[in-house]
C-alpha positions in Angstrom: 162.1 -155.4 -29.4 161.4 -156.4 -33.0 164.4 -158.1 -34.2 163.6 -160.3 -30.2 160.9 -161.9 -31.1 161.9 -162.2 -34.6 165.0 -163.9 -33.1 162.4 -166.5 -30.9 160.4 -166.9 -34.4 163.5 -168.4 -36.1 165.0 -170.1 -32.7 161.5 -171.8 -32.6 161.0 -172.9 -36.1 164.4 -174.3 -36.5 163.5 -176.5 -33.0 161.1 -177.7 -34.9 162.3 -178.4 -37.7 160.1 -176.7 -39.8 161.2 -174.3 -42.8 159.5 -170.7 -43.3 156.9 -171.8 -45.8 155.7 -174.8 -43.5 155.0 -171.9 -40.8 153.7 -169.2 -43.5 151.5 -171.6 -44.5 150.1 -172.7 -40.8 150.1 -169.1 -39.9 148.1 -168.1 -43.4 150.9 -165.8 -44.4 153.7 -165.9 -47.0 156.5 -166.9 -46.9 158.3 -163.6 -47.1 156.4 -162.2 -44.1 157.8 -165.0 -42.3 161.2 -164.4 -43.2 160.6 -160.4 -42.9 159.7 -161.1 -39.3 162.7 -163.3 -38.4 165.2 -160.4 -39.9 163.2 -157.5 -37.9 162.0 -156.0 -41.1 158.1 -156.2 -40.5 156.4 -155.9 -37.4 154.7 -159.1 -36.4 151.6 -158.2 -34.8 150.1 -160.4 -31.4 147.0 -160.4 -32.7 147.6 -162.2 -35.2 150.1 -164.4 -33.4 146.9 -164.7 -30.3 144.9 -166.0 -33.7 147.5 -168.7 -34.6 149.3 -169.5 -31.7 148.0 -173.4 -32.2 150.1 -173.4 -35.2 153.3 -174.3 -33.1 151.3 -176.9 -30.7 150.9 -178.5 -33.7 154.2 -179.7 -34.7 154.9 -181.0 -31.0 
């Protein structure tokens, strides 16, 4: 399930044209979590995606 929404993370981004430390930096993260979501090597938690989820309305 993971490495699925990691794959939606990057599919989004890229569809908007954003790069990983544009969305790190909307989402108050780094970078690297960012990028250790998108490969399925951190676990990215709806909380904090329920917090932030105006950060991709943003860049309509």
């Amino acid at each position: 399930m993971e490495s699925y929404i990691g794959e939606n993370i990057k599919r989004l981004r890229r569809q908007k044209d954003i790069t990983q430390e544009t969305l790190a930096e909307r989402m108050h993260v780094s970078a690297a979590a960012v990028s250790k979501w998108e490969r399925g090597l951190s676990p990215f938690f709806f909380i904090r995606a329920k917090r932030r989820r105006n950060s991709w309305s943003s860049y309509s």
